[in-house]
C-alpha positions, 0 to 999 in steps of 0.5 A, a space after each residue: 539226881 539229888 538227894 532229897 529232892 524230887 526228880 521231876 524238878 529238872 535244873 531249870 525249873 530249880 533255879 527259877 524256883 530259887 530265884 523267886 522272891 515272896 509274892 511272885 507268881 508260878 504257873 502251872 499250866 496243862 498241854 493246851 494252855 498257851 504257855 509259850 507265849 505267856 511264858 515270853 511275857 512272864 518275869 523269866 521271859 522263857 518256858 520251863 518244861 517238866 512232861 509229867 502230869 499236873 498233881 505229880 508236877 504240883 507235889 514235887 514243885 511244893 516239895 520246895 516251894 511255899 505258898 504265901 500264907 498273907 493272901 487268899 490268892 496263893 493256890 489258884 485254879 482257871 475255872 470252867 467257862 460257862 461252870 464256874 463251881 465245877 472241879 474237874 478231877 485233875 483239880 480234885 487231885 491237884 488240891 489234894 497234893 495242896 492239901 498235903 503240902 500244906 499239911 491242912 486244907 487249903 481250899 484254892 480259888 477259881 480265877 476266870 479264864 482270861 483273868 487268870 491268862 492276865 495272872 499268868 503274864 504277869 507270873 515270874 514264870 510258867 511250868 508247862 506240865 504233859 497233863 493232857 486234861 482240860 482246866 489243868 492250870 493254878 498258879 501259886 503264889 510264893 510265901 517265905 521260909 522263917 529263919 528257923 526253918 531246915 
């Protein structure tokens, strides 16, 4: 345990999150996506695990983590086949924890399912979370921290 720090952020899953640069894609991806071997195809070239449900992964992931505020891709959602608008509720509260993070809203985009299995191999790594829900995937792309920043 570390002070300050959220405990779901297993050693892991900390050193690939600082070995990130701005730009690099993170996967966070539910219990039926194929993250093994996505994650044999990523940057890292490993799985990282942390079994806890997605917007309790999300929230403590963007407890360090900034989101890329250049592009209009940095929070990203696999949508629903044949329902492209819908939002499932692990989405809902997925985009609440942005939300939060963030301190504002920031609306996530939905990436067609193989376009967003192509993101993902393309990610510096994938997180595999215990969320047992369908559609409980994002990606989120790193931004900077300024040099004022504590």
């Amino acid at each position: 345990m570390l002070k300050g720090i959220n405990p779901l952020l297993n050693a892991d899953v900390l050193q690939a999150l600082r070995a990130m640069g701005h730009g690099d894609d993170l996967i966070i991806a539910d219990t039926n996506f194929p993250s093994d071997s996505v994650a044999k195809q990523t940057v890292l070239g490993k799985l990282l695990r942390i079994d806890a449900p997605a917007a309790d992964v999300v929230k403590a992931v963007l407890s360090l983590y900034p989101l890329d505020s250049f592009v209009d891709d940095a929070a990203a959602r696999m949508e629903i086949v044949g329902k492209p608008n819908e939002i499932p509720p692990v989405q809902e509260e997925v985009q609440k924890e942005i939300d939060a993070a963030e301190g504002k809203s920031w609306p996530m985009i939905s990436i067609e399912r193989y376009a967003f299995y192509e993101r993902a191999k393309k990610a510096y790594c994938v997180i595999q979370t215990g969320e047992r829900r369908f559609y409980g995937c994002f990606a989120f792309r790193k931004g900077v921290i300024p040099p004022d920043a504590e």
